[in-house]
C-alpha atoms as one frame of an Amber mdcrd trajectory, in Angstrom:
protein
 -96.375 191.570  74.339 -98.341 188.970  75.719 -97.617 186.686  72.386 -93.641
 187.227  73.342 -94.021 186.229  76.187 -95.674 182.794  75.160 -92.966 182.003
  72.415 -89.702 183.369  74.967 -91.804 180.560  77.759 -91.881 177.774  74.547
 -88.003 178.629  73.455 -86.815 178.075  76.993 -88.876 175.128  77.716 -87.309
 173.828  74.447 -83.470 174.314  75.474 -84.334 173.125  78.568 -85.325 169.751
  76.663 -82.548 170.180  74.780 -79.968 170.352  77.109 -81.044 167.073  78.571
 -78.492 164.981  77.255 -78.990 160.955  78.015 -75.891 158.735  78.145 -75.839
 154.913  77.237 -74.203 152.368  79.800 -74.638 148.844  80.159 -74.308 146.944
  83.781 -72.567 143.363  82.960 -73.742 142.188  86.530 -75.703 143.032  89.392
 -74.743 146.627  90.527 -75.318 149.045  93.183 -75.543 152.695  92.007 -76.265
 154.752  95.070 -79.397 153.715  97.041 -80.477 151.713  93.895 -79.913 147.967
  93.009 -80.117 147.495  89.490 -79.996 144.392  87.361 -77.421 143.572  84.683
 -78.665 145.479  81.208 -78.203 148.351  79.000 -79.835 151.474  80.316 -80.220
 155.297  79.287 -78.820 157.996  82.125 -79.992 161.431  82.318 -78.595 163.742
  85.237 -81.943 166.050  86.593 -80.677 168.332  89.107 -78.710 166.413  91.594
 -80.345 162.894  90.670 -79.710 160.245  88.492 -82.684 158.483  86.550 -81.261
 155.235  84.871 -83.656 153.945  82.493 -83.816 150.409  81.361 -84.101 150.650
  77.677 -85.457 146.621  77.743 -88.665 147.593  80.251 -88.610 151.648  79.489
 -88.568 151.566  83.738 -86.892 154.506  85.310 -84.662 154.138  88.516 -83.789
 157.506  90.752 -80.969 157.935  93.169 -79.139 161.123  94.399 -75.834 161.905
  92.891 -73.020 164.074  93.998 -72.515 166.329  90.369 -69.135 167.692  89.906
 -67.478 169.637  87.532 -63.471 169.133  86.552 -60.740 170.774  84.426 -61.274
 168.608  81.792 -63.670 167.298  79.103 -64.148 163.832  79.206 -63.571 161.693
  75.554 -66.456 159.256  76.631 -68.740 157.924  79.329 -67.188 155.614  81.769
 -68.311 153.889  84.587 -66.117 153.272  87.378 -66.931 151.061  90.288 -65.783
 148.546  92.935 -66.402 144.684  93.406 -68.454 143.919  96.965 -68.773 140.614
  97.061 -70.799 139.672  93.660 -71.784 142.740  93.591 -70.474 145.889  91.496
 -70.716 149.008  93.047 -70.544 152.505  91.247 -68.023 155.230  92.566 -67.948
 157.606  89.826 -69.361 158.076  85.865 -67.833 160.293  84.201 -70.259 162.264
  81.063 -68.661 161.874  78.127 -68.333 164.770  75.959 -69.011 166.910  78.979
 -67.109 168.306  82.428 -68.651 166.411  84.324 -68.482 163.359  87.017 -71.448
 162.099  89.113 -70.392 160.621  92.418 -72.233 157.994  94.392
C-alpha cells in the first residue's frame, strides 16, 4: 500500500510537470508586462497559478508578475502578444496561449 502510494505521489508530480507548458515570445523593444519592465529579447513564458514567469532564454533570469488567467470559447492557432505603445514604451494588454483556451490579462 505504502509503495502505491509513493508511485500515485511520483505520477502526479510528473503530470503536474507535464502540464507546464512554456510559450516562446520575443519583445522587439522595451516593454511593460504588468508590474515588470523587461528589456527587448526572446524569452520563455510559463503561466504558475495566477502569475507569469518570463524567462530570458539569453541570461536563463526569471521575471514574475500577476496575471489575470482567462478562459474563452475558442482555441487559439498560436501565441500572440498584444499590447499598446506608451510613449517608447510597449505595454502588454493581453497574450493569448497558443494551442490552448486561454488569455492572460495584464
Amino acid at each position: 500500500m505504502r509503495k502505491f502510494m509513493v508511485v500515485a505521489a511520483l505520477a502526479i508530480s510528473s503530470l503536474t510537470v507535464l502540464s507546464a507548458k512554456s510559450y516562446e515570445i520575443i519583445l522587439s523593444g522595451p516593454t511593460k508586462a504588468g508590474n515588470l519592465q523587461l528589456k527587448p529579447g526572446q524569452y520563455t513564458l510559463k503561466v504558475n497559478g495566477d502569475k507569469a514567469v518570463f524567462t530570458d532564454i539569453n541570461s536563463s533570469k526569471s521575471f514574475t508578475t500577476p496575471v489575470k488567467v482567462q478562459t474563452t470559447d475558442k482555441k487559439f492557432d498560436d501565441t500572440r502578444v498584444q499590447s499598446t505603445k506608451e510613449g517608447e514604451v510597449d505595454k502588454i494588454e493581453e497574450i493569448d496561449l497558443g494551442g490552448s483556451k486561454t488569455k492572460l490579462g495584464f
